[in-house]
C-alpha positions as CSV (number, residue, x, y, z in Angstrom):
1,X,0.9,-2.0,-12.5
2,X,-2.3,-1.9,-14.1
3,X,-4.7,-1.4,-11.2
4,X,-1.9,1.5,-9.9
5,X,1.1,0.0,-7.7
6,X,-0.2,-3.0,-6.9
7,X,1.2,-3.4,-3.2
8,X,-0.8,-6.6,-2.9
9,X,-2.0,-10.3,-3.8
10,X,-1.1,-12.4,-1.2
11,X,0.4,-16.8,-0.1
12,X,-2.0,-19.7,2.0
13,X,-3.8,-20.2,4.9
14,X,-1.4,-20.2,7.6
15,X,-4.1,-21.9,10.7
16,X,-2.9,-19.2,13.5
17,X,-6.1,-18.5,16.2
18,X,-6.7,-14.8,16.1
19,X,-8.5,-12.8,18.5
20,X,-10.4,-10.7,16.7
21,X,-9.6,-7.8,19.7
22,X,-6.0,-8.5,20.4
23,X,-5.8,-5.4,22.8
24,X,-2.0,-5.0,22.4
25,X,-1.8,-5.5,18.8
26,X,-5.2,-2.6,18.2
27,X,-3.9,-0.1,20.3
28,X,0.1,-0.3,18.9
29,X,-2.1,-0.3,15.4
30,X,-4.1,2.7,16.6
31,X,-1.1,4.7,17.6
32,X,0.9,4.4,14.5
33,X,-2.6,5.4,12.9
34,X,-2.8,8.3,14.5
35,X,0.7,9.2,14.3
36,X,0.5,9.3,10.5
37,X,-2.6,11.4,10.6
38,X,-0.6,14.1,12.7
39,X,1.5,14.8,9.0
40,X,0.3,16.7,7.3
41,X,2.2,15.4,4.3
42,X,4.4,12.0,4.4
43,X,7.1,11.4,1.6
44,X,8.3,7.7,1.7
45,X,11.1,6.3,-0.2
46,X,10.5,2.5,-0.5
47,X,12.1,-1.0,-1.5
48,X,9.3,-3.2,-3.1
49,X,10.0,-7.3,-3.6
50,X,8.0,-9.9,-5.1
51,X,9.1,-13.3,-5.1
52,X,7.2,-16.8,-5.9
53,X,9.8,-19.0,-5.2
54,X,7.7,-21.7,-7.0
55,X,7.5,-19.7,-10.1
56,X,11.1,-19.0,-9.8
57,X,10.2,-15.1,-9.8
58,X,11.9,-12.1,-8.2
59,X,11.7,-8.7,-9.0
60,X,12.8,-5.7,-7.3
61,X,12.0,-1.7,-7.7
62,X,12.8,1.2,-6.1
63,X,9.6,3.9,-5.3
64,X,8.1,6.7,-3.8
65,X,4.6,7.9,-2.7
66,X,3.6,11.1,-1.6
67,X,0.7,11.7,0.7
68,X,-1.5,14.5,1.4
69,X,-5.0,13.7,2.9
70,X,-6.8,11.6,0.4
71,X,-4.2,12.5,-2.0
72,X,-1.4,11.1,-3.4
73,X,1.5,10.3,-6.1
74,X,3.1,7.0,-6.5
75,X,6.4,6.4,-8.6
76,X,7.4,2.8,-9.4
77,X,10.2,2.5,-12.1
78,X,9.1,5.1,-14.7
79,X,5.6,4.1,-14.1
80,X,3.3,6.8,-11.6
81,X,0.2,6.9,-10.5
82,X,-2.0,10.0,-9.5
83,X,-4.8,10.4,-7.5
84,X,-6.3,13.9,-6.2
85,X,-8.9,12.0,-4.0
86,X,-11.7,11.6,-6.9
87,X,-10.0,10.6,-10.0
88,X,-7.1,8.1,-10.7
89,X,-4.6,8.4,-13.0
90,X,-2.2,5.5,-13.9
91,X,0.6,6.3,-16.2
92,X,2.4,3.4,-18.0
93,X,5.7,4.4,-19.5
94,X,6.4,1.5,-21.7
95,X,3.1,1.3,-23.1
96,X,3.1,5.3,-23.4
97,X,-0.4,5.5,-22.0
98,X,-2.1,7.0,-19.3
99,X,-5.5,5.0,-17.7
100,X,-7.9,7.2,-16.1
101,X,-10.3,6.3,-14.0
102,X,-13.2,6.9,-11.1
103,X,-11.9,5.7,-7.5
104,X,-15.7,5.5,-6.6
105,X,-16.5,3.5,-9.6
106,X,-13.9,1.1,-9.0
107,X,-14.8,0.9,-5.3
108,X,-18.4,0.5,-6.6
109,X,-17.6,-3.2,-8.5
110,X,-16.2,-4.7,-6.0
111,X,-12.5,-3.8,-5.8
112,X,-10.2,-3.7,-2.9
113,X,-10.7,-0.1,-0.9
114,X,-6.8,-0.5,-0.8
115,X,-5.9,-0.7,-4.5
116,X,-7.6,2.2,-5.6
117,X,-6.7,4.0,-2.1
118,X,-3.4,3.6,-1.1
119,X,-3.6,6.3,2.1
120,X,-6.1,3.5,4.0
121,X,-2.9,1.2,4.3
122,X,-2.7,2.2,7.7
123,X,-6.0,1.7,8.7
124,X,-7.4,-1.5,7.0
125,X,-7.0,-3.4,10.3
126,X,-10.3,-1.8,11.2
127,X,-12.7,-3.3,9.2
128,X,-13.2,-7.2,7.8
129,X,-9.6,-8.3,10.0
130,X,-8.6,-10.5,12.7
131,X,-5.2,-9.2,14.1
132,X,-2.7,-10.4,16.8
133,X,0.4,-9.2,17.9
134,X,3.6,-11.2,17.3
135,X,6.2,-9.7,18.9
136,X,9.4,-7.7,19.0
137,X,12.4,-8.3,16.2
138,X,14.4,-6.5,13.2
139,X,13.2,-6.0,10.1
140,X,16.6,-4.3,7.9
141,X,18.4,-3.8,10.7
142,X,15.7,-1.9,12.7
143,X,14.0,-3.1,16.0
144,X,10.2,-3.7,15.2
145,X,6.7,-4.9,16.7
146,X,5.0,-7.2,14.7
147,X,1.5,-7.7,14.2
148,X,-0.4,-10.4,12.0
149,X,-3.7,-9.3,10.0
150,X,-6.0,-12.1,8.8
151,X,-9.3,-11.6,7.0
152,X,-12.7,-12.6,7.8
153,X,-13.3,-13.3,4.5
154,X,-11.6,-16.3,3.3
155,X,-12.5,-15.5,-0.2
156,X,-9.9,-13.2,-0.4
157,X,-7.0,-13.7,-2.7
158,X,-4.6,-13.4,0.2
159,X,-4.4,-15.4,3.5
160,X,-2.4,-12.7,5.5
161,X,-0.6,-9.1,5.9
162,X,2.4,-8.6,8.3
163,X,2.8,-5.4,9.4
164,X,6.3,-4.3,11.1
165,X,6.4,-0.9,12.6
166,X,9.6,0.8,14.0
167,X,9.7,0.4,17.7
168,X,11.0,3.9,18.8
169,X,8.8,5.9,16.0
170,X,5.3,4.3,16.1
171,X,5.8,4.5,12.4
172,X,5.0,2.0,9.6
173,X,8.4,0.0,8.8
174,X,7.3,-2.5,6.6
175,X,4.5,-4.3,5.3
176,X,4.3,-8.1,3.7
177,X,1.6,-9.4,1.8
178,X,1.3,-13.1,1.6
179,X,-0.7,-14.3,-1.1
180,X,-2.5,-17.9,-1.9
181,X,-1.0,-18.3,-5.3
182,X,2.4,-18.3,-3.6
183,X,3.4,-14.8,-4.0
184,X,5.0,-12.5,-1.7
185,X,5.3,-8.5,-1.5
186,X,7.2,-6.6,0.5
187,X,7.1,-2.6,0.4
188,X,10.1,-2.3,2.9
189,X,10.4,2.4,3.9
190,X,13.7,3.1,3.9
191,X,12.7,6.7,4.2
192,X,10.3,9.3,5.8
193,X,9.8,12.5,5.4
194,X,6.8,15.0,6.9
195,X,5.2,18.1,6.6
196,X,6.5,19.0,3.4
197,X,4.5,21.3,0.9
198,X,2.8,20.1,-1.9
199,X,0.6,22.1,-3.9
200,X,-2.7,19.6,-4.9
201,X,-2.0,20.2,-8.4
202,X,1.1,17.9,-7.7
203,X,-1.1,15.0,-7.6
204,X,-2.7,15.0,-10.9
205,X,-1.9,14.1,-14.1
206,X,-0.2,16.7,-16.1
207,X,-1.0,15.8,-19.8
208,X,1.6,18.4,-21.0
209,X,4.3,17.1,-19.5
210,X,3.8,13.6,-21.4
211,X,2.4,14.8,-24.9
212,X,2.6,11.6,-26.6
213,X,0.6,9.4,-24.4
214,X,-2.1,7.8,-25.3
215,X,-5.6,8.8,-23.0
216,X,-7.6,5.6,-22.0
217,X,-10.6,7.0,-19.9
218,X,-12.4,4.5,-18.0
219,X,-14.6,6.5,-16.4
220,X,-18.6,5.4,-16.7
């Protein structure tokens, strides 16, 4: 949870051929892009898993995030995460301390655009991916399309993202992160909400309402 909720780090090279234009798999991307660009606010209740079945590891947590432009909230556990588009705050309940921190900055040394930004999940395909689309199935009882992501960059600590998206909706079901070191994350919605009001001041961190904890400001 230190870089915010960590949605990702991803399992090995899995040797599929990709077109990097798979026609069917951009354009069903594209329309649940644009579909989530129509809210003007999105509320999603999630299920996140990690398992490493070689480490003998799996953890499970409830969560929410709240989005509103480049804004948003994340709750995993007692442990949130604020960001009002500029600055990042990352509140850890056990520890009793709150990190603070520039998105820029981050994005400036070389992080992933996607853990500082959580609201780009939807459109990472667009840059530095192959992608193909896999097919129809279920995913928790619901009939999805499946599409494959693969990076160009073989660098990257993860070989692949799955991305399942709710047949009838156009609308983000579930994503899976595969990661080389064996790892696995899924954030699986089980709910959506729109268009709900949110004053901006809802996505930052309100120092009075956790007097005790302890500021660490990254910020250069």
């Amino acid at each position: 949870m230190k870089k915010g909720i960590v949605f990702l780090v991803l399992l090995i090279f899995s040797g599929y051929l990709f077109a990097q234009h798979d026609t069917e798999a951009k354009a069903l991307l594209d329309a649940v892009s644009l579909e989530t660009k129509s809210f003007e606010t999105i509320k999603a209740g999630f299920m996140y898993t990690m398992t490493n079945v070689e480490a003998d590891i799996e953890e499970t947590f409830e969560g929410t995030a709240i989005f509103k432009g480049n804004k948003y909230k994340l709750k995993l556990n007692e442990n949130e995460v604020y960001s009002d588009g500029v600055t990042k705050w990352v509140y850890l309940a056990d520890a009793e301390e709150v990190q603070i921190s520039n998105i820029a900055d981050q994005i400036n040394e070389g992080e992933e655009n996607i853990l500082n930004d959580p609201t780009k999940i939807l459109t990472i395909y667009e840059e530095g991916f192959k992608y193909k689309y896999i097919g129809e199935g279920t995913f928790d009882n619901v009939a999805v399309e499946e599409i494959d992501l693969v990076p160009e960059d073989l660098e990257k600590p993860y070989f692949k993202i799955k991305v399942f998206v709710n047949k009838g909706k156009k609308q983000l079901k579930a994503i899976q992160y595969l990661g080389k070191d064996g790892s696995r994350y899924v954030i699986n919605i089980k709910l959506l909400e729109t268009n709900k009001s949110f004053d901006d001041s809802f996505f930052m961190f309100d120092k009075s309402k956790y007097p005790n904890a302890f500021e660490v400001d990254l910020r250069e």
